[in-house]
PAFIDO-624362 format. One record per residue (C-alpha): x, y, z. Coordinates in steps of 0.2 Angstrom, whole numbers, plus 5000, padded with zeros to 4 digits. Each point is the difference from the previous one (the first is absolute). Layout:
+------+------+------+
|    x |    y |    z |
+------+------+------+
|    X |    Y |    Z |
...
+------+------+------+
END
This chain:
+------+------+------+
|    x |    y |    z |
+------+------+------+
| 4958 | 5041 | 5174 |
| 5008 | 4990 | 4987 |
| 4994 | 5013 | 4987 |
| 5005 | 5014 | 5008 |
| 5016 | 4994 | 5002 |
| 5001 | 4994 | 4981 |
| 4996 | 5016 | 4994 |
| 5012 | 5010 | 5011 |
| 5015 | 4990 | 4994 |
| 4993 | 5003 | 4981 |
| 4998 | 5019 | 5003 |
| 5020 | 4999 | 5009 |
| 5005 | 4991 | 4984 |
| 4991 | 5013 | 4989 |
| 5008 | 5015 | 5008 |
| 5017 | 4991 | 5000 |
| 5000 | 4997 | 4982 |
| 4998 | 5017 | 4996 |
| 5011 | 5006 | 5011 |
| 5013 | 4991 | 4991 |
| 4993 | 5008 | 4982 |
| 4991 | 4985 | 4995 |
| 4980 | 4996 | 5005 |
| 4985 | 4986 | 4993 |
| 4992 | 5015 | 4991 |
| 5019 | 5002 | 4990 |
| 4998 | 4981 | 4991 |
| 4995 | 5001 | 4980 |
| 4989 | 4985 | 4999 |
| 5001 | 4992 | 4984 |
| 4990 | 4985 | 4990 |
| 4997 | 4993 | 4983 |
| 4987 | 4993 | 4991 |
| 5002 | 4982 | 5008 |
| 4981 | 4998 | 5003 |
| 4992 | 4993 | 5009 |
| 5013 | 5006 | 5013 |
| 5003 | 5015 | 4994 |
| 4992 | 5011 | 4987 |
| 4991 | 5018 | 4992 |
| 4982 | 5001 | 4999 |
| 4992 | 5016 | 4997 |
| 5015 | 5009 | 5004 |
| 5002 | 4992 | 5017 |
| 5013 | 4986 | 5007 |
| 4991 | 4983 | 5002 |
| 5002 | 4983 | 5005 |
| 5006 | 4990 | 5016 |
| 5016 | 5007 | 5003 |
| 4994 | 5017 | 4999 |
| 4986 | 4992 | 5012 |
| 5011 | 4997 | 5013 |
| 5012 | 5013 | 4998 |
| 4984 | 5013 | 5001 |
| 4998 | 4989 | 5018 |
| 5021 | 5004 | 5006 |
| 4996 | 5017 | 4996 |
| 4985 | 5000 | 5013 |
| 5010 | 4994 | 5011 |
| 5017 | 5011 | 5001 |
| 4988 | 5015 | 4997 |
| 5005 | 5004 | 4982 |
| 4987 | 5015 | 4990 |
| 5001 | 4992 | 4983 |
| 4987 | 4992 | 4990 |
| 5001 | 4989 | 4985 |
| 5004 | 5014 | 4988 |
| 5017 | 5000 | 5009 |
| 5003 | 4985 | 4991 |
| 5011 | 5001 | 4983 |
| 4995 | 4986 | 4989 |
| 5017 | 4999 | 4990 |
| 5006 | 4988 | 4988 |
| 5012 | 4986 | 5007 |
| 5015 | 5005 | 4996 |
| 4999 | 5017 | 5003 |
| 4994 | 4998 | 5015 |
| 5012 | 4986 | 5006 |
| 5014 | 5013 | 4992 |
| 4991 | 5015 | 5012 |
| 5003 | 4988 | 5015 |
| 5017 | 4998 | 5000 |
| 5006 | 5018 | 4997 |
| 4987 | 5008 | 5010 |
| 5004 | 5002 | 5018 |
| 4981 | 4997 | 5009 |
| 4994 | 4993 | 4985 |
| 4989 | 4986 | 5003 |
| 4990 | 4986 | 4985 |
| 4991 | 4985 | 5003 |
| 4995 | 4986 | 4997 |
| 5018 | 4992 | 4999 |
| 5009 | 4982 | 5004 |
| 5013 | 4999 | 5006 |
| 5014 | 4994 | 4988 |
| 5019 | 4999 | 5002 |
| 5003 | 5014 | 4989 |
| 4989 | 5011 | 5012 |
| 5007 | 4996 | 5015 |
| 5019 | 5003 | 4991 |
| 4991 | 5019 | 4997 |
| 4995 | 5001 | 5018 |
| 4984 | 5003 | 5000 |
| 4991 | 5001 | 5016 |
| 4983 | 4990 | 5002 |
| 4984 | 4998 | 5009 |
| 4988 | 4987 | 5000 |
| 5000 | 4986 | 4994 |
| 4980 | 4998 | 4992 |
| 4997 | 4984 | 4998 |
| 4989 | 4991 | 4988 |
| 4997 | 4984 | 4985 |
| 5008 | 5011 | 4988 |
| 5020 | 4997 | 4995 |
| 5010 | 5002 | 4983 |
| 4999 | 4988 | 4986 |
| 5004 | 4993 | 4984 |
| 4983 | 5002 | 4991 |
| 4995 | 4991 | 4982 |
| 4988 | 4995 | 4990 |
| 4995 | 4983 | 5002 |
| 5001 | 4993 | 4981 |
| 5019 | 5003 | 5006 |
| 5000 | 4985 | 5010 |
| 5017 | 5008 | 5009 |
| 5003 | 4989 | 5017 |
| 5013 | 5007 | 5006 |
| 5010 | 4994 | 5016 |
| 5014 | 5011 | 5002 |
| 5008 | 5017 | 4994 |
| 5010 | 4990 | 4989 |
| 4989 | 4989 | 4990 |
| 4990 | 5021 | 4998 |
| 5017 | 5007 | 4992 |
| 5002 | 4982 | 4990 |
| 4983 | 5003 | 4991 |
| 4995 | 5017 | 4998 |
| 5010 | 5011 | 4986 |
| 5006 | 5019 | 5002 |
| 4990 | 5012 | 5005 |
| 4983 | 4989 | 5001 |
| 4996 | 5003 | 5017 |
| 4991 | 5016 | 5005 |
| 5004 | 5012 | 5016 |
| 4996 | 5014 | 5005 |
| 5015 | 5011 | 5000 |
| 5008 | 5000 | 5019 |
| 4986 | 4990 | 5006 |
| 5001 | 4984 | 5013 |
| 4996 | 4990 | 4984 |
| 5018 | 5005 | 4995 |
| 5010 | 4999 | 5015 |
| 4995 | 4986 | 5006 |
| 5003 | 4990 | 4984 |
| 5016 | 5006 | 4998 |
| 5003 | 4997 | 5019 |
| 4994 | 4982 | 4997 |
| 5014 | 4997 | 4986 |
| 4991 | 5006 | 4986 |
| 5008 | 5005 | 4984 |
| 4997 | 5018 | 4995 |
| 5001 | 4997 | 4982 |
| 4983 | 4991 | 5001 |
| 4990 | 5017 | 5008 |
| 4990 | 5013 | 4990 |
| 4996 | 5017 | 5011 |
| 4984 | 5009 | 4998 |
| 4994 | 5014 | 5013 |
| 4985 | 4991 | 5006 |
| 4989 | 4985 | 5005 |
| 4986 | 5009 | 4989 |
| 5014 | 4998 | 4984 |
| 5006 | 4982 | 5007 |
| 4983 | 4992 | 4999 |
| 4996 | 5007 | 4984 |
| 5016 | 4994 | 4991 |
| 4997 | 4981 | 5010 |
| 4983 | 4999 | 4992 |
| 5007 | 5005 | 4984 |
| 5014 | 4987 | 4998 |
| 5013 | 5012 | 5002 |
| 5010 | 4990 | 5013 |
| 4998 | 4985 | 5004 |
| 4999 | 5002 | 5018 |
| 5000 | 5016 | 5014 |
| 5008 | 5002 | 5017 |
| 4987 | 5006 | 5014 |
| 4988 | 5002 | 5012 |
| 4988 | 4988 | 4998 |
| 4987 | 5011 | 5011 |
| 5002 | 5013 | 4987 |
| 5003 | 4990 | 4986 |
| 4980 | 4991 | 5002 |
| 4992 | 5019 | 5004 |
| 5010 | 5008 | 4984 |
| 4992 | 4987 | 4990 |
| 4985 | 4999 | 5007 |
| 5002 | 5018 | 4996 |
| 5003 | 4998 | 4983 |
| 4987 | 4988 | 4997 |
| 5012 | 4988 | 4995 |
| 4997 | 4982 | 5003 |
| 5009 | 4993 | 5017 |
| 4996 | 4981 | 4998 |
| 5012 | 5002 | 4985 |
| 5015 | 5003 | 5011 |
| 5010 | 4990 | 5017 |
| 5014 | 5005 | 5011 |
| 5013 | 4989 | 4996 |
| 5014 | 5004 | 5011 |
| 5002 | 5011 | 5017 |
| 5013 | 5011 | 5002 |
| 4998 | 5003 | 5021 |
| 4986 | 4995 | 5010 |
| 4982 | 5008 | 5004 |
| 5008 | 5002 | 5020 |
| 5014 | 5012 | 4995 |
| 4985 | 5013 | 4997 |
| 5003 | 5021 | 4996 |
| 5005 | 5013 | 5005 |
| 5002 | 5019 | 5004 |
| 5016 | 5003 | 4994 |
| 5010 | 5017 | 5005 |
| 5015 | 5008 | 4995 |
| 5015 | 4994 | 5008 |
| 5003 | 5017 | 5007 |
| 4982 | 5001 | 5012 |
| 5002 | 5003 | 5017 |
| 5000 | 4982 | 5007 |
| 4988 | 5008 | 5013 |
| 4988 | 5002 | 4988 |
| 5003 | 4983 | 4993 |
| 4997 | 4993 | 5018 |
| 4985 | 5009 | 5006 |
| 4992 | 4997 | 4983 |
| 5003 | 4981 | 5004 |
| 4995 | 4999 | 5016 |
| 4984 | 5009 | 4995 |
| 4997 | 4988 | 4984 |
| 5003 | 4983 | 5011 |
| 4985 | 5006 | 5012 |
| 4992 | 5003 | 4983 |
| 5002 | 4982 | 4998 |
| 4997 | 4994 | 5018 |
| 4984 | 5008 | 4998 |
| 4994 | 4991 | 4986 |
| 4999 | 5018 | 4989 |
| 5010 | 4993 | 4989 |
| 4992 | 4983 | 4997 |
| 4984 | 5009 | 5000 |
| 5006 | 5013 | 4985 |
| 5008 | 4985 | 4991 |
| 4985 | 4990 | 4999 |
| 4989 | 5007 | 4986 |
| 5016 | 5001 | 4987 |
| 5001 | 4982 | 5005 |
| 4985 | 4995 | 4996 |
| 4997 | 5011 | 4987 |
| 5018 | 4991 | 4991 |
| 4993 | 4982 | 5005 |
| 4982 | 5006 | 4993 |
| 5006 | 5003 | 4986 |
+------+------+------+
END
């Protein structure tokens, strides 16, 4: 009975929302390469975000597939989101910044990952506080990707500006880690261990030296601030019985183990 009555209150929501021009099937789903939560293999949107969201779109009843997924750089995604109405890109934290733009959320997921300063170890850095970070390293020594949480939150944090170098992705930040080309890089230490795994690149040679949030806050689904926050609220409601479930935890754990594996 409970089913049937779930379902019945998702189909009056359905036909609401396009009754007021705006349905699940409208929402542009957006990612980047941010393995291993989200990323392209053989043409196709991969990873544990994409996992899940595959999962919510079960749920509501939405006909896509993981080819409805584009696989965008950063900053041209996270640009898309804020002027496209019914735009939606994932995985994001949630920063002051973000929150200032109004975008709307769903989730959050949680996991071990959370944003970092990363270094070499011959670098010895033992840093304690954002201050003693903008005391020591020199301009633009520490690598971000461009609009990514890396950067937000260290600016967020109190962190000087002058001290960052963009690049347009993880894949570049690693590479240009490894060879010297700053001395250290803001974020996710999740994708940070795959992408040098990745790159065949030795991990013992680096640490996280300081945290910028902590692994609780976890990502989200992030939506432009204009979505119908009956959308928002029916994707939530289907995601926290996603979690209830154990669906969640049961997607997450491979890409755990995988990460600690590695």
């Amino acid at each position: 009975m409970k089913n049937i009555i779930s379902i019945t209150l998702l189909t009056m929501l359905i036909l609401s929302f396009q009754a007021n021009g705006q349905s699940f099937n409208d929402i542009h789903w957006m990612a980047d390469e941010y393995p291993p939560w989200s990323y392209k293999e053989d043409g196709v949107a991969k990873g544990l975000f994409v996992d899940v969201l595959i999962e919510l779109w079960k749920k509501v009843g939405i006909n896509k597939s993981r080819k409805d997924i584009d696989i965008l750089p950063w900053a041209r995604a996270y640009k898309q989101l804020q002027i496209e109405p019914g735009a939606a890109l994932f995985s994001m934290s949630k920063t002051d910044e973000r929150e200032k733009l109004g975008f709307k959320w769903v989730g959050p997921i949680i996991s071990d990952s959370y944003i970092s300063i990363i270094s070499k170890k011959k670098k010895h850095y033992k840093f304690d506080s954002i201050d003693n970070i903008n005391k020591t390293l020199s301009v633009r020594s520490l690598g971000v990707v461009r609009a990514d949480s890396g950067e937000h939150l260290f600016v967020e944090s109190g962190g000087h500006t002058k001290l960052m170098q963009r690049v347009v992705s993880g894949d570049q930040l690693v590479k240009m880690l490894d060879l010297d080309r700053f001395a250290a890089v803001s974020f996710g230490t999740f994708q940070f261990v795959y992408l040098i795994k990745k790159n065949n690149i030795n991990l013992s040679e680096y640490e996280f030296v300081y945290a910028l949030n902590d692994a609780t806050e976890g990502g989200y689904f992030g939506f432009n601030k204009d979505t119908d926050s009956k959308i928002i609220e029916a994707f939530q409601k289907e995601f926290d019985n996603l979690v209830s479930t154990g669906v969640v935890k049961r997607l997450l754990m491979p890409y755990q183990m995988n990460i600690r594996h590695e």
